[in-house]
C-alpha positions, -999 to +999 in steps of 0.1 A: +202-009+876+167-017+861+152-007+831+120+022+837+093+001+833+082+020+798+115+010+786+112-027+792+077-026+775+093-014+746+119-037+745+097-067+751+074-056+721+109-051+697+122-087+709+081-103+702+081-089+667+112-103+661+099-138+667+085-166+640+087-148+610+063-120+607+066-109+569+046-150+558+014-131+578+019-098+567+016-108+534-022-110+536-019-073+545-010-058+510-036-055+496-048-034+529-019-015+520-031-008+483-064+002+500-051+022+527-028+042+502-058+051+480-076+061+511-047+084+523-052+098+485-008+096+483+004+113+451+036+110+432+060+137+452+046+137+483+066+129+513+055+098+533+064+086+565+046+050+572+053+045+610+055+008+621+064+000+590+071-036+597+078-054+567+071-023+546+044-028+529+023+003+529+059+022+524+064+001+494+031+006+475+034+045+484+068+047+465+054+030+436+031+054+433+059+076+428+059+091+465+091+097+485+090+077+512+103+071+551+096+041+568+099+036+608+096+007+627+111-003+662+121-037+653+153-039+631+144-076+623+114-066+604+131-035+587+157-062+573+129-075+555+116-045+545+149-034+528+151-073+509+108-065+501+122-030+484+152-041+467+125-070+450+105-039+433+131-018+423+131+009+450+160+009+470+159+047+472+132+041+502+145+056+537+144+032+568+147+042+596+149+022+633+129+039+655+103+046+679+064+063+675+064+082+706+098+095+694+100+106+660+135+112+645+125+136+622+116+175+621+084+193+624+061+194+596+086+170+575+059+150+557+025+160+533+017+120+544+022+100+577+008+063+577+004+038+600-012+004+589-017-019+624+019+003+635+014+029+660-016+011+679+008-007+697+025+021+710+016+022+750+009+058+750-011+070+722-015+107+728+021+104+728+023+087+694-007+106+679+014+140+690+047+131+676+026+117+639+010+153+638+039+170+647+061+155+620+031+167+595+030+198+575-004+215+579-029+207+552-011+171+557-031+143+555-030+111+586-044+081+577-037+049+595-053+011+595-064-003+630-087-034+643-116-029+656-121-044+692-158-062+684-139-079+654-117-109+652-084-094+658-096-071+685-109-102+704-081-120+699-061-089+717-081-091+744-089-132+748-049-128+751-048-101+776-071-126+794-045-150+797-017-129+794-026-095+814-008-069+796+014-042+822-002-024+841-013+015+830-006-002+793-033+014+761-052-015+750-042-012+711-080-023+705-087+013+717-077+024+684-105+005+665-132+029+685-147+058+663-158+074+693-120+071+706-099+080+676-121+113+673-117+120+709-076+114+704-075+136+674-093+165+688-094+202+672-059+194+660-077+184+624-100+184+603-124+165+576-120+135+596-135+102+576-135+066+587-139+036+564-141-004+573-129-031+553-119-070+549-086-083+546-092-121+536-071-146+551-077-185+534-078-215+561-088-249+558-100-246+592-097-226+629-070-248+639-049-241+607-050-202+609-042-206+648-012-226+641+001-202+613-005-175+641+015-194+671+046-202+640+045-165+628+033-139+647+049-123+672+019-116+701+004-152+698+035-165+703+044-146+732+014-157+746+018-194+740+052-194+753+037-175+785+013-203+792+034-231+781+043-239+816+001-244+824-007-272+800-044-267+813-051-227+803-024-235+767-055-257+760-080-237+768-068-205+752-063-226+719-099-237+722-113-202+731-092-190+697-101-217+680-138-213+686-133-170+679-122-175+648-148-204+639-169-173+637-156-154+611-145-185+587-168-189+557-158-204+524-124-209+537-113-176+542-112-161+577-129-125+576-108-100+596-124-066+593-103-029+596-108+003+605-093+032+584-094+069+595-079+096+575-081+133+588-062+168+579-038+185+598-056+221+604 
């Protein structure tokens, strides 16, 4: 019997995250995390749900803060490291939880706090994802999540992948998600005091090549995609060129710029 095709996305995504070892990238993420936490304005004794944890980094830093915190993520590979990240700083008392964003396993109007830092953008339906993250939010709540915007590097990169690697059809490019214009449009009369903010997250590299490399060894979607086009030694090159010359463009001093969005609104 096969798998609906909404399924099999999802499973393909859980296996890909599960490959190289994401938590040696996502360590340039934390102090995002930091930033993103502030943002959200999280308070000792609020309830926080980060969904797409990953390697728990935003979950973390909320529960230092002195929050109580939930973390979600589809791929129980990454939650493993989560758990070892939060037995490090002394919190073991954070809640994990395998599951999916367009799914929620939690009740209405659980949380004063639901996160996302680069998490629910890769869900393939977002009014789905956006519906369940308000849902689970009391009103007055605050949502605040991370995403990349599409004219930036990791936006590009999405879609100089998708280039090579066309993406399912009837698929949400994730990139959507770094749109003003769109999130605003997605959020609709369901809130309030909406605010957007951009930032850096600094990743050093001695050159293109070098961050590339790290990507293909650690990072779930670029290597997917190298293993897709391993069997076409001719477009493997020329996809590592076209990255290679994409992210040429945001190296300066050794550090490769990657610029965020951050939106933060209140459940009305």
């Amino acid at each position: 019997m096969n798998m609906d095709p909404l399924a099999q996305f999802k499973s393909k995504q859980r296996e890909t995250w599960a490959l190289g070892n994401f938590g040696d990238m996502a360590v340039f993420t934390t102090p995002v995390a930091g930033h993103l936490v502030r943002f959200a304005r999280v308070r000792g004794g609020h309830a926080v749900l980060d969904v797409g944890t990953g390697t728990g980094v935003v979950a973390i830093t909320a529960r230092r803060l002195g929050a109580k915190v939930t973390g979600l993520d589809l791929t129980p590979e990454l939650l493993a490291q989560a758990r070892a990240g939060a037995a490090v700083s002394g919190h073991d008392d954070i809640a994990w939880h395998e599951g999916d964003a367009e799914a929620l396993p939690f009740p209405d109007e659980s949380f004063d706090v639901v996160l996302s830092q680069f998490g629910h953008m890769f869900a393939p339906r977002p009014e789905v994802a956006l519906a369940e993250m308000l849902r689970v939010l009391k009103p007055g709540g605050t949502i605040a999540f991370a995403t990349w915007p599409g004219e930036q590097l990791i936006g590009r990169q999405f879609s100089l992948n998708a280039k090579y690697v066309p993406p399912p059809p009837g698929i949400a490019s994730p990139v959507q998600w770094g749109n003003v214009a769109i999130v605003r449009q997605r959020l609709g009369e369901s809130v309030k005091d909406l605010h957007s903010e951009r930032g850096v997250m600094g990743v050093p590299a001695l050159s293109p090549q070098h961050l590339r490399l790290f990507q293909e060894a650690k990072a779930g979607p670029f290597i997917r995609t190298m293993q897709a086009l391993q069997q076409d030694p001719a477009r493997l090159a020329a996809w590592r060129s076209e990255t290679d010359e994409l992210i040429g463009e945001y190296l300066h001093d050794n550090i490769v710029r990657h610029e965020y969005l951050f939106t933060r609104a209140i459940k009305i």
